[in-house]
LOMI-583292 format. One record per atom (N, C-alpha, C): residue number from 1; atom name; x, y, z. Coordinates in Angstrom, 2 decimals, padded with zeros to 5 digits. Atoms other than C-alpha are relative to their C-alpha. Example, Ala and Ser with C-alpha at 12.3 -4.5 7.8 and 13.67 -1.06 7.14 Angstrom:
// residues 2
+------+------+---------+---------+---------+
| resi | name |    east |   north |      up |
+------+------+---------+---------+---------+
|    1 |    N |  000.89 | -001.19 |  000.00 |
|    1 |   CA |  012.30 | -004.50 |  007.80 |
|    1 |    C |  000.90 |  001.20 |  000.00 |
|    2 |    N | -000.82 | -001.19 | -000.06 |
|    2 |   CA |  013.67 | -001.06 |  007.14 |
|    2 |    C | -000.77 |  001.09 |  000.73 |
+------+------+---------+---------+---------+
This chain:
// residues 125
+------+------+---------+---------+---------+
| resi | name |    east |   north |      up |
+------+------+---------+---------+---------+
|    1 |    N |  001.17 |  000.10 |  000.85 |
|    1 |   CA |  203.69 |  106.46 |  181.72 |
|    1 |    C |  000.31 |  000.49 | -001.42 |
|    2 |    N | -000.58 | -000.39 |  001.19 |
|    2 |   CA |  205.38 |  108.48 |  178.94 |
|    2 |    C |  000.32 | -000.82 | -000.61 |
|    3 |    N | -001.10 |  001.00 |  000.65 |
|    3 |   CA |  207.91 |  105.95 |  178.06 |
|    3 |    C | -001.20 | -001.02 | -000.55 |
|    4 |    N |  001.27 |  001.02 |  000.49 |
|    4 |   CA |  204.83 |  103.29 |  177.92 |
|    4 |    C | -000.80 |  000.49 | -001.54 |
|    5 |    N |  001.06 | -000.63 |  001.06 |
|    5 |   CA |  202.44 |  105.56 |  175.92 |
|    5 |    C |  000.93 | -000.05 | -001.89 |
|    6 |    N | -001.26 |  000.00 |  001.04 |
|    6 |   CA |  205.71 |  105.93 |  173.19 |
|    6 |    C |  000.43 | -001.22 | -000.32 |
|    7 |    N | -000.36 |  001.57 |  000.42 |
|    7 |   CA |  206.66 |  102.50 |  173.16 |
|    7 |    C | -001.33 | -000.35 | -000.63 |
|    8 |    N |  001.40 |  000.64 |  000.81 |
|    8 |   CA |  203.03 |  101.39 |  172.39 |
|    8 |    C |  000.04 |  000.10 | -001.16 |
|    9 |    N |  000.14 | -000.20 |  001.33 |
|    9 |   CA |  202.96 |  103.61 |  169.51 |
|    9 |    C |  000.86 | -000.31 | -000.86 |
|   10 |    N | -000.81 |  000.38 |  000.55 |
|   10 |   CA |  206.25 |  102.67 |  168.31 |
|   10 |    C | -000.45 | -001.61 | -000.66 |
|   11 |    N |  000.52 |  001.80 |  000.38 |
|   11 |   CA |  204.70 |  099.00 |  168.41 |
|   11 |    C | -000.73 | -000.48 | -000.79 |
|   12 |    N |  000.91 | -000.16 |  000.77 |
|   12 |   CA |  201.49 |  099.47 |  167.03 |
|   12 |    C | -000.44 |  000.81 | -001.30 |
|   13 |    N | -000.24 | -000.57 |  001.51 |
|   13 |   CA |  202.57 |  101.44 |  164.17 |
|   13 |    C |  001.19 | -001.03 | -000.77 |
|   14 |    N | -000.45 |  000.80 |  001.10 |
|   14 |   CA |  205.44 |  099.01 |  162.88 |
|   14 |    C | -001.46 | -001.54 |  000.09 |
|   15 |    N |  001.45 |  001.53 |  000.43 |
|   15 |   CA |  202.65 |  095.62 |  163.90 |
|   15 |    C | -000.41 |  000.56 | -001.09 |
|   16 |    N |  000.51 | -000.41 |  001.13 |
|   16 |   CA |  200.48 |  097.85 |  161.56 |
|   16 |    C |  000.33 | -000.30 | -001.20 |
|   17 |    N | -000.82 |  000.53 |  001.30 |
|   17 |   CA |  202.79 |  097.74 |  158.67 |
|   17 |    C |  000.25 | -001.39 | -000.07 |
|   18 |    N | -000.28 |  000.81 |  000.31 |
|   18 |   CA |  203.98 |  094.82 |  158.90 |
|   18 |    C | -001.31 | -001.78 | -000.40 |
|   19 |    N |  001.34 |  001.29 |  000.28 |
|   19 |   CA |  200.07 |  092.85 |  159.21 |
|   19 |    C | -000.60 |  000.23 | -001.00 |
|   20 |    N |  000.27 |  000.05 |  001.63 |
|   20 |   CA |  199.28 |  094.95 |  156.33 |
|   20 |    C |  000.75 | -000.33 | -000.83 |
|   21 |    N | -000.66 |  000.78 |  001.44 |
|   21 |   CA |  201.80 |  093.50 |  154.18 |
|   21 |    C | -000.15 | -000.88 |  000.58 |
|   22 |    N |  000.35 |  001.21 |  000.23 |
|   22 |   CA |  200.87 |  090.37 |  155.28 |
|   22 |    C | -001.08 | -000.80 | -000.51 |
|   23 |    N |  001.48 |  000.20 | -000.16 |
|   23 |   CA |  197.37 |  090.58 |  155.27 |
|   23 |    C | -000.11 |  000.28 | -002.06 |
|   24 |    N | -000.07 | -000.21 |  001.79 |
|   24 |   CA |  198.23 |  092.00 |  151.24 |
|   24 |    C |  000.89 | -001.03 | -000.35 |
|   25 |    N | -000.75 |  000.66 |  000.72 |
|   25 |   CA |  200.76 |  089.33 |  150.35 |
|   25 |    C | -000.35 | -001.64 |  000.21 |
|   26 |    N |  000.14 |  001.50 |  000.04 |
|   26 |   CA |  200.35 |  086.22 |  152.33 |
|   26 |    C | -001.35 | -000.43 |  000.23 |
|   27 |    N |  001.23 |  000.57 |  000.05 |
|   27 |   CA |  196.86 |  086.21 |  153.20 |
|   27 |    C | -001.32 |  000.27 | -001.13 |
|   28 |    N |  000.82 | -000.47 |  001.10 |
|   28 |   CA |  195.18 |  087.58 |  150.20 |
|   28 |    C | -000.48 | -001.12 | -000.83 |
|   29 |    N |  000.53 |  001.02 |  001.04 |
|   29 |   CA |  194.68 |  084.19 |  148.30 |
|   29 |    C | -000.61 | -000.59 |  001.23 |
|   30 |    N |  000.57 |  000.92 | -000.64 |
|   30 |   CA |  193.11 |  082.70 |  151.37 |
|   30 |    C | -000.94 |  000.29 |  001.03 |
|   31 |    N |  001.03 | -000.57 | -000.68 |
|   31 |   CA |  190.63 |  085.38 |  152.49 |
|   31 |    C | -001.02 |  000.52 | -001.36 |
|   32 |    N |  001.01 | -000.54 |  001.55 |
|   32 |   CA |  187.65 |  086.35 |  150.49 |
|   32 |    C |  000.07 |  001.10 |  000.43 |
|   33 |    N |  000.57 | -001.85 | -000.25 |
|   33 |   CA |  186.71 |  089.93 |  150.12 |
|   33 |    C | -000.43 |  000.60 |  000.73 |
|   34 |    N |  000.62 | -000.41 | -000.55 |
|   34 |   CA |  185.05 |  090.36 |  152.48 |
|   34 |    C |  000.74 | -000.07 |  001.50 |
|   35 |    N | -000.90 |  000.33 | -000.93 |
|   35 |   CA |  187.32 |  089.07 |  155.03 |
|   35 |    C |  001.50 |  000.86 | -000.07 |
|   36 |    N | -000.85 | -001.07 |  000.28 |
|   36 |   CA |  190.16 |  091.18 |  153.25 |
|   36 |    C | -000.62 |  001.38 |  000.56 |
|   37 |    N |  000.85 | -001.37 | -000.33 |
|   37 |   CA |  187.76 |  094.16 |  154.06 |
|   37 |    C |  000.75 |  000.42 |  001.47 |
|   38 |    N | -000.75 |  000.10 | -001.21 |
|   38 |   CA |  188.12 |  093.28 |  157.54 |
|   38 |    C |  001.23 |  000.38 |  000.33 |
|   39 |    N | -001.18 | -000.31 | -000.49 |
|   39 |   CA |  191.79 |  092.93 |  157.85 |
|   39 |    C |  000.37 |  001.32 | -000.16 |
|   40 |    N |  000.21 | -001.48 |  000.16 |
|   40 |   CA |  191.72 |  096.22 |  156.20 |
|   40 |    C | -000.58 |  000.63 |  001.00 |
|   41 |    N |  000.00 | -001.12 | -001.27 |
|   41 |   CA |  190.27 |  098.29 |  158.85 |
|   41 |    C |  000.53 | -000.44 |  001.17 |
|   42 |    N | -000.81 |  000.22 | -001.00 |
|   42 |   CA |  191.96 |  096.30 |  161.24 |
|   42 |    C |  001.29 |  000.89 |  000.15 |
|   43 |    N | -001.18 | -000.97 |  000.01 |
|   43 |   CA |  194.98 |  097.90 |  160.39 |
|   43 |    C |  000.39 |  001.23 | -000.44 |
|   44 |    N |  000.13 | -001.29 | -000.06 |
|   44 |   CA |  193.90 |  101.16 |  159.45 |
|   44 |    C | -000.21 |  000.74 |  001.13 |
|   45 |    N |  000.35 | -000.17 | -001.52 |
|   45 |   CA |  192.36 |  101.56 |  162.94 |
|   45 |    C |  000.99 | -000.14 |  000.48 |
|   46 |    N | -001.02 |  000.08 | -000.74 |
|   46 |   CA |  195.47 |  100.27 |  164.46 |
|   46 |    C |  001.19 |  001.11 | -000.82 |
|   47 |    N | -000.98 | -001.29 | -000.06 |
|   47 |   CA |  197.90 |  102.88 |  162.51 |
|   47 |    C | -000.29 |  001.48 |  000.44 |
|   48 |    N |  000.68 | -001.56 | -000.43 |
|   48 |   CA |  195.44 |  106.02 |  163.02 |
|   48 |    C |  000.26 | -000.24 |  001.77 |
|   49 |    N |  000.02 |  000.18 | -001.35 |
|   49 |   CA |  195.67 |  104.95 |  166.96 |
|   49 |    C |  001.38 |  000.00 |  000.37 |
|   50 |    N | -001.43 |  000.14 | -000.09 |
|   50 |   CA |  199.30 |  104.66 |  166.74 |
|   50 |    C |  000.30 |  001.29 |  000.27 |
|   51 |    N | -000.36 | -001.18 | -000.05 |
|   51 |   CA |  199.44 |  107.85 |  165.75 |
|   51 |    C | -000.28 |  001.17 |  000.95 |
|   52 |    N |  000.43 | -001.08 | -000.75 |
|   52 |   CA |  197.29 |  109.26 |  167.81 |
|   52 |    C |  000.59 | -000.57 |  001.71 |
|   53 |    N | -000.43 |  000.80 | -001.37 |
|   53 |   CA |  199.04 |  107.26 |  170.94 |
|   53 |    C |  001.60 |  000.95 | -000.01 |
|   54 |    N | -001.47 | -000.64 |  000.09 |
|   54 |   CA |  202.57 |  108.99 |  169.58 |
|   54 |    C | -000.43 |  001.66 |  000.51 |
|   55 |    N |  000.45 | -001.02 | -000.29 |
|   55 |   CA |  200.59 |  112.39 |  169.91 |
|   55 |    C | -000.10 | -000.09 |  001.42 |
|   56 |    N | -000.28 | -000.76 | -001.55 |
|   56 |   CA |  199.54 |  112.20 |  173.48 |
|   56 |    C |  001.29 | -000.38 |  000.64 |
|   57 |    N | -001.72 |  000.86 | -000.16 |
|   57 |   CA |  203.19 |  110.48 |  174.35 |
|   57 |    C |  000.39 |  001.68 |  000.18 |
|   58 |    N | -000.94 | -001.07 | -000.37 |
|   58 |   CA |  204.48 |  113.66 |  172.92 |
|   58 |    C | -000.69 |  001.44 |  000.76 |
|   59 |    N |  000.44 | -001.39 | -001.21 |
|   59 |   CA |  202.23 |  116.09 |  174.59 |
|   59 |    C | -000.42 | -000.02 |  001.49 |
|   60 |    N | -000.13 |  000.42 | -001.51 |
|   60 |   CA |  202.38 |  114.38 |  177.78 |
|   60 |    C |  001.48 |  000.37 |  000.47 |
|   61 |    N | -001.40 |  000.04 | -000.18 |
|   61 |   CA |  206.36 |  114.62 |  177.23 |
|   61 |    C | -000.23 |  001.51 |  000.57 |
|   62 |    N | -000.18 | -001.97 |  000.11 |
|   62 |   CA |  206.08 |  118.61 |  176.79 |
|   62 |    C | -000.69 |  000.43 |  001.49 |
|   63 |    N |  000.54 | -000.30 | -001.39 |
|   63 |   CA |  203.96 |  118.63 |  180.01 |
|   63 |    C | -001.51 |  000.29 | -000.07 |
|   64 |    N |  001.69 | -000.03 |  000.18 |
|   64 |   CA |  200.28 |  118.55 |  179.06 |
|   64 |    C | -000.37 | -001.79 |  000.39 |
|   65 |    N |  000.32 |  001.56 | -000.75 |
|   65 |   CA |  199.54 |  115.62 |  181.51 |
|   65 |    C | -001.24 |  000.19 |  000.47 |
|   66 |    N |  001.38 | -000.35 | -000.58 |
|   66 |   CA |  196.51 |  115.17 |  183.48 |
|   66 |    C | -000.20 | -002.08 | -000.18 |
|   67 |    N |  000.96 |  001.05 |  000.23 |
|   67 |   CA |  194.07 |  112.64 |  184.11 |
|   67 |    C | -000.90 | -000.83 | -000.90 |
|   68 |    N |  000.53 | -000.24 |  001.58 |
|   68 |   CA |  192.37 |  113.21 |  180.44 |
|   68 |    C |  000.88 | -000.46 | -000.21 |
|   69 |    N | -000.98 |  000.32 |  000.62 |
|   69 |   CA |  195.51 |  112.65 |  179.27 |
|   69 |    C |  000.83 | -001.66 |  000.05 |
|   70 |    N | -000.41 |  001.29 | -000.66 |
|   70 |   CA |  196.44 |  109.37 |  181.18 |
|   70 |    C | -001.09 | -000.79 | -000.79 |
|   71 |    N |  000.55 |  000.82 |  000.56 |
|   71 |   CA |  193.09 |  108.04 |  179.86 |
|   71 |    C | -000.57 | -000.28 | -001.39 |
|   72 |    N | -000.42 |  000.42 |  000.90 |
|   72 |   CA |  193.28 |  108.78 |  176.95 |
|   72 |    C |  000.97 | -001.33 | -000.81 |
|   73 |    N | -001.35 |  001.54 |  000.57 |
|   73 |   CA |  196.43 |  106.66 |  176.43 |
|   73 |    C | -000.74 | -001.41 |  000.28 |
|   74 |    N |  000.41 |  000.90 | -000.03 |
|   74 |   CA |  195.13 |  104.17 |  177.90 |
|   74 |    C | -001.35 | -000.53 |  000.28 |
|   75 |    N |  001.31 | -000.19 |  001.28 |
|   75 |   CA |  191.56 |  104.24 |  176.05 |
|   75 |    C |  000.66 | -000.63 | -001.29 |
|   76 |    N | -000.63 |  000.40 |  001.21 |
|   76 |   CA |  193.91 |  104.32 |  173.09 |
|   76 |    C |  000.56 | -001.23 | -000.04 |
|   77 |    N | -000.80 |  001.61 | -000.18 |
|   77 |   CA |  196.15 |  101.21 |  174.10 |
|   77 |    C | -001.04 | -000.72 |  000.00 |
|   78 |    N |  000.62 |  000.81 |  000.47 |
|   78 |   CA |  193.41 |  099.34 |  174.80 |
|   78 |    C | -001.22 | -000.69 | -000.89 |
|   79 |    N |  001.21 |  000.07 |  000.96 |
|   79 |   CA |  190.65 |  100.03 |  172.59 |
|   79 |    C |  000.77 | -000.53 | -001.38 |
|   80 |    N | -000.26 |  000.58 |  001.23 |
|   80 |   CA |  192.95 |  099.37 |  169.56 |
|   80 |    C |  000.62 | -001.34 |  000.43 |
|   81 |    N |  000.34 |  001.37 |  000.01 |
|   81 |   CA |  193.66 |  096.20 |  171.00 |
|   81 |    C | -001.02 | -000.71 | -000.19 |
|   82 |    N |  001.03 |  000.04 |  000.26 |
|   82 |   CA |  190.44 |  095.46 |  171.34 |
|   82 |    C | -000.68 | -000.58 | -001.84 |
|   83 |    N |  000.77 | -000.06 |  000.75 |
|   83 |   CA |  189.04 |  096.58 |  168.27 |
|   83 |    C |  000.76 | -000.92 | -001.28 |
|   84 |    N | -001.22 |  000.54 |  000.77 |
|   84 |   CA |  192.25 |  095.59 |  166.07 |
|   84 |    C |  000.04 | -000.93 |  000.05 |
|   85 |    N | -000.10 |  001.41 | -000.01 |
|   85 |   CA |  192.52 |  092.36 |  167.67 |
|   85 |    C | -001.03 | -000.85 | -000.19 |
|   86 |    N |  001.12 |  000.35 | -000.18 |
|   86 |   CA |  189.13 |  091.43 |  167.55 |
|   86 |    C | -000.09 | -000.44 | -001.67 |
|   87 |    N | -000.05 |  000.20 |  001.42 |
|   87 |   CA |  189.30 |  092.06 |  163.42 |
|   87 |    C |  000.42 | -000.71 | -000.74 |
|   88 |    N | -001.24 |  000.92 |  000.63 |
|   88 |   CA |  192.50 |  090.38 |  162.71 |
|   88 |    C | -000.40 | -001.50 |  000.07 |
|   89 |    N |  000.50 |  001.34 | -000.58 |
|   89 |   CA |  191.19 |  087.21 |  164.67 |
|   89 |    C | -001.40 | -000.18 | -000.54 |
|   90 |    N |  001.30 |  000.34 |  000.53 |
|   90 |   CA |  187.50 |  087.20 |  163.26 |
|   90 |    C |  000.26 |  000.07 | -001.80 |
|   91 |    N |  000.16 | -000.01 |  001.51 |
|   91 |   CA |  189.32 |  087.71 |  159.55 |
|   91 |    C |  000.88 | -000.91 | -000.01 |
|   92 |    N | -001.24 |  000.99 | -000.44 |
|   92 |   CA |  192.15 |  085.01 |  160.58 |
|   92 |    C | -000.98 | -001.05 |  000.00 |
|   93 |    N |  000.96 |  001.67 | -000.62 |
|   93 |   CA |  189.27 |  082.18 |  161.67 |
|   93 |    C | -000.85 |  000.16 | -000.63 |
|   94 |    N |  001.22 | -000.25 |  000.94 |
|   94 |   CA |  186.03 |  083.59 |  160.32 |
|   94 |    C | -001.16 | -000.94 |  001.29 |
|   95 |    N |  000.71 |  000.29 | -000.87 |
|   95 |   CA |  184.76 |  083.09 |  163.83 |
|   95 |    C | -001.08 |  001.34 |  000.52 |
|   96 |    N |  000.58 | -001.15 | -000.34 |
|   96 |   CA |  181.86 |  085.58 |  163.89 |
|   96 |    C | -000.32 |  000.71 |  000.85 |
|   97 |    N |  000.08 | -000.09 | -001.26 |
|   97 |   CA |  181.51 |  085.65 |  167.59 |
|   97 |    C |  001.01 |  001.24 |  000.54 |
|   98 |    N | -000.82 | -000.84 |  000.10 |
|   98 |   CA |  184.52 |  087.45 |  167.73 |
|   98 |    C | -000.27 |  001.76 | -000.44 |
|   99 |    N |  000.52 | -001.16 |  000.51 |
|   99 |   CA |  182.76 |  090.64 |  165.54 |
|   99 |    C | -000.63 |  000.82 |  001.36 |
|  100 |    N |  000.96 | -000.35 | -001.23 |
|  100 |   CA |  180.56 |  090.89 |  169.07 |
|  100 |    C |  001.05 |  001.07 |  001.21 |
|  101 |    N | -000.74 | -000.83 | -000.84 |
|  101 |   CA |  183.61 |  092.02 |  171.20 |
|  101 |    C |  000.26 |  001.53 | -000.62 |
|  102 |    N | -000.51 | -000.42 |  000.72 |
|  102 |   CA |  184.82 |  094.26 |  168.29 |
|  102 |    C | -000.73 |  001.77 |  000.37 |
|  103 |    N |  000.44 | -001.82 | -000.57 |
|  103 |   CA |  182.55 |  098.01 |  169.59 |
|  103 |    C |  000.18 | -000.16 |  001.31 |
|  104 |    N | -000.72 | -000.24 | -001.52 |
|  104 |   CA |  184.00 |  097.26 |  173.11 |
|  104 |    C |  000.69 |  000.84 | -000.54 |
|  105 |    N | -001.26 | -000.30 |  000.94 |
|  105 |   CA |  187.31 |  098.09 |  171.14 |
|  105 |    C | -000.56 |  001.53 | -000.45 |
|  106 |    N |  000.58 | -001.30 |  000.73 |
|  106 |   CA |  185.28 |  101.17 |  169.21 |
|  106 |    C | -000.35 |  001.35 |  001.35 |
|  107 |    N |  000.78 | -000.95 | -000.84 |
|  107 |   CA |  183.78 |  102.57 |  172.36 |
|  107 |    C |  001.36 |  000.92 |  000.44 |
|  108 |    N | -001.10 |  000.27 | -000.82 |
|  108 |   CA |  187.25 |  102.30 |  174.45 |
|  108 |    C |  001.10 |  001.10 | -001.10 |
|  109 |    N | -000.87 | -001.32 |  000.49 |
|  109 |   CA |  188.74 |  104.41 |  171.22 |
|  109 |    C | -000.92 |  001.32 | -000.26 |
|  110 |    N |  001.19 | -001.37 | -000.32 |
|  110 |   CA |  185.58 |  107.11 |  171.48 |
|  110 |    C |  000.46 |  000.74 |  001.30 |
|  111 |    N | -001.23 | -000.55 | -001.35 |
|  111 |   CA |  186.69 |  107.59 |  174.95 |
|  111 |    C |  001.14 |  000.60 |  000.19 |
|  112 |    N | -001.65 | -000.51 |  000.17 |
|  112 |   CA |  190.48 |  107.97 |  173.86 |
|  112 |    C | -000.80 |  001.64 | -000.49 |
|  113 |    N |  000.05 | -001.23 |  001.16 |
|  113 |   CA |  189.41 |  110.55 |  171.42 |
|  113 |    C | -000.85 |  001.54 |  001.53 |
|  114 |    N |  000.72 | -000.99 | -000.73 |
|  114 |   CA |  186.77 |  112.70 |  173.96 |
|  114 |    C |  001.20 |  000.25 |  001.26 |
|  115 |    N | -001.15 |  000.19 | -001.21 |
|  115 |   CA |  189.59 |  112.23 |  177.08 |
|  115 |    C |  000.66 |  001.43 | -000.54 |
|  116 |    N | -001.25 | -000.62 |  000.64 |
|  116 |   CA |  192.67 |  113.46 |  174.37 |
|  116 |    C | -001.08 |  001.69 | -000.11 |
|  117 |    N |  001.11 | -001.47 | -000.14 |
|  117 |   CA |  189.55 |  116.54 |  174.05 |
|  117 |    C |  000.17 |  000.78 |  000.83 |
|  118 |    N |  000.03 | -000.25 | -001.17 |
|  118 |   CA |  189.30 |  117.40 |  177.23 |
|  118 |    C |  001.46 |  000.08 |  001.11 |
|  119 |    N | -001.44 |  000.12 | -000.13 |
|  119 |   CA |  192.94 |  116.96 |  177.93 |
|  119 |    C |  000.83 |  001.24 | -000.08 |
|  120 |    N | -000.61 | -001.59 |  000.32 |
|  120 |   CA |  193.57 |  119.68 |  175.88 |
|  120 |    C | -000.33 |  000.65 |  000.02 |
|  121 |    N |  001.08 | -001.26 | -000.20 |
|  121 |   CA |  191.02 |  122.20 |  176.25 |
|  121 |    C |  000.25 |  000.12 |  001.48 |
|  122 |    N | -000.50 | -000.60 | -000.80 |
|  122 |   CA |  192.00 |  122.24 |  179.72 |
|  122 |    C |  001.09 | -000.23 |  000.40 |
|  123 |    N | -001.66 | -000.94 | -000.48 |
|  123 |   CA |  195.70 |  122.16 |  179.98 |
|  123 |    C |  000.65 |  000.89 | -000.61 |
|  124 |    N | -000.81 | -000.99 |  000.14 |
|  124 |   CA |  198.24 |  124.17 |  179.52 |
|  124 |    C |  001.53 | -000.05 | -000.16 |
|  125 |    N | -000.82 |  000.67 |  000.59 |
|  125 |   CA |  201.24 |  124.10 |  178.05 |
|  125 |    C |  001.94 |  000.67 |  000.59 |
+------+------+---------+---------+---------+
């Protein structure tokens, strides 16, 4: 589960970079503002989740595991799919339907966050 939780973030922190320079270079003449907005928190959301996916990784490594801790991660994995993918694809098409899935994604990283809480307030290190 370690190795997983670490790979993710490894993943979802270069994707990050690399959709924001796309989303700034190649798609910038062919999104309006508002749709730039979008891709923008798409991939702000997906690096803050990265990070916080590399965090429980490494304090799962050190031995602060648990059940909290398990769902966290994967809260985190899939809520920033979710929410991330949901953005990218509703600022990619400008299919609004898409916006509707998009607080699944939000909830699913609320969860991460209260879990990674509770994770650590009761283990031990």
């Amino acid at each position: 589960m370690i190795r997983l939780v670490l790979v993710c973030a490894a993943l979802y922190g270069g994707l990050a970079v690399c959709l924001g320079a796309f989303g700034a270079h190649a798609l910038s003449a062919h999104l309006s503002e508002k749709m730039q907005a979008v891709w923008h928190t798409a991939e702000q959301y997906q690096f803050y989740h990265a990070l916080a996916l590399l965090v429980v990784g490494l304090l799962m490594r050190t031995g602060l595991a648990g059940a909290a801790m398990t769902t966290a991660a994967w809260c985190f994995i899939a809520g920033t799919l979710v929410f991330s993918g949901s953005l990218y694809l509703l600022a990619g098409s400008g299919i609004r339907m898409l916006g509707a899935i998009t607080p699944v994604g939000g909830m699913l990283l609320i969860i991460g966050w209260i879990a990674l809480l509770v994770g650590v307030w009761r283990g031990t290190l």
